[in-house]
C-alpha positions in Angstrom: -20.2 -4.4 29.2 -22.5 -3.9 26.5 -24.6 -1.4 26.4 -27.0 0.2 24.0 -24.7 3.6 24.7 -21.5 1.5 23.2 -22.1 0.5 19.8 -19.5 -1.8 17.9 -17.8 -0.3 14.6 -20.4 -2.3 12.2 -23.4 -0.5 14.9 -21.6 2.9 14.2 -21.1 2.5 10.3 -24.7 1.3 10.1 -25.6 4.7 12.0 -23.6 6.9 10.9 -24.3 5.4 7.0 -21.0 4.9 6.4 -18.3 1.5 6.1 -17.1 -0.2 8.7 -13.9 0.2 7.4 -14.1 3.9 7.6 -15.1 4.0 11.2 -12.2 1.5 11.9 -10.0 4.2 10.1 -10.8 7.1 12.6 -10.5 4.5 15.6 -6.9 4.1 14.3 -6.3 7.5 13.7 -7.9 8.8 16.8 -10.3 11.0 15.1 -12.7 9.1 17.0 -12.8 7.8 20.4 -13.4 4.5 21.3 -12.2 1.8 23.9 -11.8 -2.3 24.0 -13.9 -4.4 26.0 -13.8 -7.0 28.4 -14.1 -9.6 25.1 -11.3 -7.4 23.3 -13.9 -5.5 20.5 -14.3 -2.2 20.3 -17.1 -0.2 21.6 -18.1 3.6 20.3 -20.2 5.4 22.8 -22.9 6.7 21.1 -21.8 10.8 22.4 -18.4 9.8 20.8 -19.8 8.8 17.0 -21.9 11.9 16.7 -18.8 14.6 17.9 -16.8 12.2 15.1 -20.0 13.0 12.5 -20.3 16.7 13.1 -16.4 17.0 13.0 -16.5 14.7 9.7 -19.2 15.9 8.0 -17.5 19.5 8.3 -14.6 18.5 7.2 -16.4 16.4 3.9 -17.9 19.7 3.2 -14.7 21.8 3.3 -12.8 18.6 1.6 -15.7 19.2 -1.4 -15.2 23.1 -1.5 -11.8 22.4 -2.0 -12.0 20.4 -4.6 -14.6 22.3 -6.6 -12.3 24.9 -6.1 -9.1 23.2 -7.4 -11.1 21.7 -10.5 -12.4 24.9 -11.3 -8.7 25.9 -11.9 -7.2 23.0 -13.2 -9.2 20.5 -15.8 -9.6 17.0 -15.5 -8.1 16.6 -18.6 -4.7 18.9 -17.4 -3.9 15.9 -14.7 -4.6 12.9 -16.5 -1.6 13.1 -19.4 0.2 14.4 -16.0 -0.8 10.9 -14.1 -0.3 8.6 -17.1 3.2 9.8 -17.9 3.7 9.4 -14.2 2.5 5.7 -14.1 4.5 5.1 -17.2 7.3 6.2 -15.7 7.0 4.2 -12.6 6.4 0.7 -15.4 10.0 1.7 -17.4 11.5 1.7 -13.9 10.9 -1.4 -12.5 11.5 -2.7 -16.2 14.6 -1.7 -15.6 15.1 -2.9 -12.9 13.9 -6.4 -14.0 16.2 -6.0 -16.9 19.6 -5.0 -14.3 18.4 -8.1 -12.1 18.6 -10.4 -15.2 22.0 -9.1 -16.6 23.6 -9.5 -13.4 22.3 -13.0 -12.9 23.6 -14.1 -16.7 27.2 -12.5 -16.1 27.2 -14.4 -12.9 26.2 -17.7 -14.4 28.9 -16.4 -17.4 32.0 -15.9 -15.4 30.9 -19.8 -12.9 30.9 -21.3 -16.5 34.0 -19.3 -17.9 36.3 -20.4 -14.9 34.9 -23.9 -15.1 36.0 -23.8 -18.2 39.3 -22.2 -17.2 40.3 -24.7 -14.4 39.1 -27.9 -17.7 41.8 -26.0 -19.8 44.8 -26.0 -16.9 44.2 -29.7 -16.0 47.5 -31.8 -17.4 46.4 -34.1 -19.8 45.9 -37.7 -18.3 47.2 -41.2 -19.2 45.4 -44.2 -20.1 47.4 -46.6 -18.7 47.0 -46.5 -14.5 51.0 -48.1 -14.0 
């Protein structure tokens, strides 16, 4: 049942000036409420989004003060050699990987071709004449 009390995610975003995406967030994480209808969609009563926007909106602003805080201690430009070493690091791994991968493939394909070869070399050498 549809009422204009239970408003479908892309209602609430609209409201609440937010994405879709985000609402459908806290619906899966249960930070706010909502239920299925008869058609299977979700419905958000309306009492529902605006305990999940006073809850967020406190949170965004403690979130904020947090991270005023932590950049007033540590610089920007402290975390970024700090991230780009990481990323590098993660790049030289699965290089590395790649690299094992290959290596093990080519000394697989090595040792079918080297006992090939093997089993050509024990082979008694044939005559020419069938009788």
């Amino acid at each position: 049942m549809h009422t204009p009390q239970h408003m479908s995610p892309a209602q609430a975003a609209q409201a609440a000036n937010t994405s879709r995406w985000t609402i459908m967030r806290a619906i899966k994480s249960q930070d706010l409420q909502a239920f299925r209808d008869n058609k299977n969609q979700w419905r958000i009563k309306t009492d529902d989004l605006n305990a999940w926007l006073s809850a967020h909106t406190a949170q965004c602003a403690h979130t904020e003060q947090e991270d005023n805080h932590a950049h007033q201690m540590h610089t920007p430009a402290h975390h970024e050699p700090i991230a780009v070493d990481r990323l590098e690091l993660i790049r030289v791994k699965a290089e590395l990987e790649a690299e094992k991968t290959l290596r093990a493939t080519i000394e697989a394909d090595r040792d079918h071709w080297r006992e090939l070869a093997q089993k050509l070399a024990d082979v008694r050498p044939r005559k020419w004449w069938f009788w």
